[in-house]
C-alpha positions as CSV (number, residue, x, y, z in Angstrom):
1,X,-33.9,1.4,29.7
2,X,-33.5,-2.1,31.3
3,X,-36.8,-3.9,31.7
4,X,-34.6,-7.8,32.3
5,X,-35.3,-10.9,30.8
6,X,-38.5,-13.3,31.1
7,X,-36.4,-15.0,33.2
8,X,-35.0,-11.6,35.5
9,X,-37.3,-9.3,35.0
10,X,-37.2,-5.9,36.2
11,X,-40.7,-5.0,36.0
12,X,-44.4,-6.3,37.7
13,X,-47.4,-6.7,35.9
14,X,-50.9,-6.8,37.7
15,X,-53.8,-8.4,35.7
16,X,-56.9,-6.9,35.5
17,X,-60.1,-9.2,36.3
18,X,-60.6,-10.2,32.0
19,X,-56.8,-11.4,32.5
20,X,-55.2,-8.1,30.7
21,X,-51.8,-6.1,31.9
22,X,-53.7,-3.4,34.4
23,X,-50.9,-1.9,36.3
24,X,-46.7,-2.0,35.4
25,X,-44.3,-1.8,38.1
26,X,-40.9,-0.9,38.0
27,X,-38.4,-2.4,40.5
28,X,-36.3,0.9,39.9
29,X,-36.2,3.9,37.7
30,X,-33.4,6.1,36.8
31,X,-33.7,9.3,35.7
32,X,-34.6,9.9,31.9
33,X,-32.6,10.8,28.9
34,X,-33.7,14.7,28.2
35,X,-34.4,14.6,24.8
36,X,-37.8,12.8,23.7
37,X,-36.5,11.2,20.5
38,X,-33.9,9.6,22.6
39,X,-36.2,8.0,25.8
40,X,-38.8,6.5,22.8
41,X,-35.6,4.6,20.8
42,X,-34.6,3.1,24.3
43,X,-38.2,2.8,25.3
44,X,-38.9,1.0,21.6
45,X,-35.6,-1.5,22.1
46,X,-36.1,-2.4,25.6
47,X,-40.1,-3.1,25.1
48,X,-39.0,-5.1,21.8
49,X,-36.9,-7.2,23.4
50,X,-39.1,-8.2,26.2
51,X,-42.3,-8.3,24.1
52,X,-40.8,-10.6,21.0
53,X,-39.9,-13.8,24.0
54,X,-43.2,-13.2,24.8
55,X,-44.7,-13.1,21.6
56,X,-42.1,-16.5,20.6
57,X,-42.8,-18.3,23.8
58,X,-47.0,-17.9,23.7
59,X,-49.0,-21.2,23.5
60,X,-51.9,-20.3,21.3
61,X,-55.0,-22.5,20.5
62,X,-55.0,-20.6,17.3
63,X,-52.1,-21.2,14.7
64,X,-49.7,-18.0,14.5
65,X,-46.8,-17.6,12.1
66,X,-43.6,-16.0,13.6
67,X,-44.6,-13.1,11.2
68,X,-47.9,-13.1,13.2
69,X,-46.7,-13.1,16.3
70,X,-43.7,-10.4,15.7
71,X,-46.3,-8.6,14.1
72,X,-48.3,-7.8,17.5
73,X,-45.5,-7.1,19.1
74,X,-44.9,-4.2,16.6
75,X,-48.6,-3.3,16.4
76,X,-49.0,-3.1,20.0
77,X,-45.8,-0.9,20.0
78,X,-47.2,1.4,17.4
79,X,-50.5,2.0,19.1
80,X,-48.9,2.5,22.7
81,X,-46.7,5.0,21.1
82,X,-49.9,6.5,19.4
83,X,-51.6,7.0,22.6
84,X,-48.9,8.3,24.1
85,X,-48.1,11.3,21.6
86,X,-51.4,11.9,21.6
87,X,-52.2,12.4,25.0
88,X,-49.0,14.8,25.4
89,X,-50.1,16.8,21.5
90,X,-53.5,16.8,22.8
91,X,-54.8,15.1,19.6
92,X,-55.5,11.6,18.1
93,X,-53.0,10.4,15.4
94,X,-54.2,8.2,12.2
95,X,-55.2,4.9,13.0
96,X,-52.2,2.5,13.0
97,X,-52.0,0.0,10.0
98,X,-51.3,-3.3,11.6
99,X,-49.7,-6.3,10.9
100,X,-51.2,-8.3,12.8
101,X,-54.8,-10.1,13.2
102,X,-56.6,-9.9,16.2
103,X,-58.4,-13.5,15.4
104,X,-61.5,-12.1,16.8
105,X,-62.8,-14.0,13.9
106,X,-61.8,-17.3,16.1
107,X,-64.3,-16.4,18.3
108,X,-68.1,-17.7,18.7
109,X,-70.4,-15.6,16.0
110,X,-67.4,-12.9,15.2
111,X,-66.0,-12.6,12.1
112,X,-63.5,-10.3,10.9
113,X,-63.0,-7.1,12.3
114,X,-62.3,-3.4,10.0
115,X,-59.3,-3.3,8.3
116,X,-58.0,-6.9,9.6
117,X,-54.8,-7.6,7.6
118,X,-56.1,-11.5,6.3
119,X,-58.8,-10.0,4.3
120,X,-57.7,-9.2,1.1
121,X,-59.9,-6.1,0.8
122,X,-57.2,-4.5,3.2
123,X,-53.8,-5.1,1.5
């Protein structure tokens, strides 16, 4: 799977109206490997690759570590890939153990959210 560079990339992203990714297009698709195993390894390198430049290249108000920030990348590839083996098994997998921090706790009157990785109750 070849998803580009940040500079040449191969896919669209339409934002939803709170600024999220809504909708992914592809500027071409080729025909998958067969084997499932096989299509989630090139699915897992292609997504890192594109999602650590993003991750390196963010401007955050909010100090984050390059452990931080490779962190998300890896927590966000977990949970996708949690979703997605549930909704072809039919059931929910265990909760993914991240990494990262969400810094909700940045936010006006939030503080920590469960199992956030920078209180020490978690680790």
């Amino acid at each position: 799977m070849d998803l580009g560079t940040l500079d040449d990339a191969r896919i669209s992203c339409d934002l939803a109206p709170g600024l999220y990714p809504e909708r992914l297009g592809f500027l071409s698709v080729s025909p998958a490997d067969a084997d499932l195993e096989t299509r989630v390894d090139g699915a897992r390198t292609a997504y890192r690759s594109v999602g650590r430049a993003i991750a390196e290249d963010y401007p955050s108000r909010v100090r984050i570590s390059s452990q931080q920030r490779l962190g998300m990348v890896e927590d966000l590839w977990e949970m996708a890939l949690r979703e997605a083996r549930g909704a072809i098994a039919g059931e929910v997998a265990p909760a993914v153990e991240r990494r990262s921090c969400c810094f909700i706790y940045a936010l006006p009157g939030c503080h920590e959210c469960a199992g956030c990785p920078r209180t020490p109750a978690t680790r």
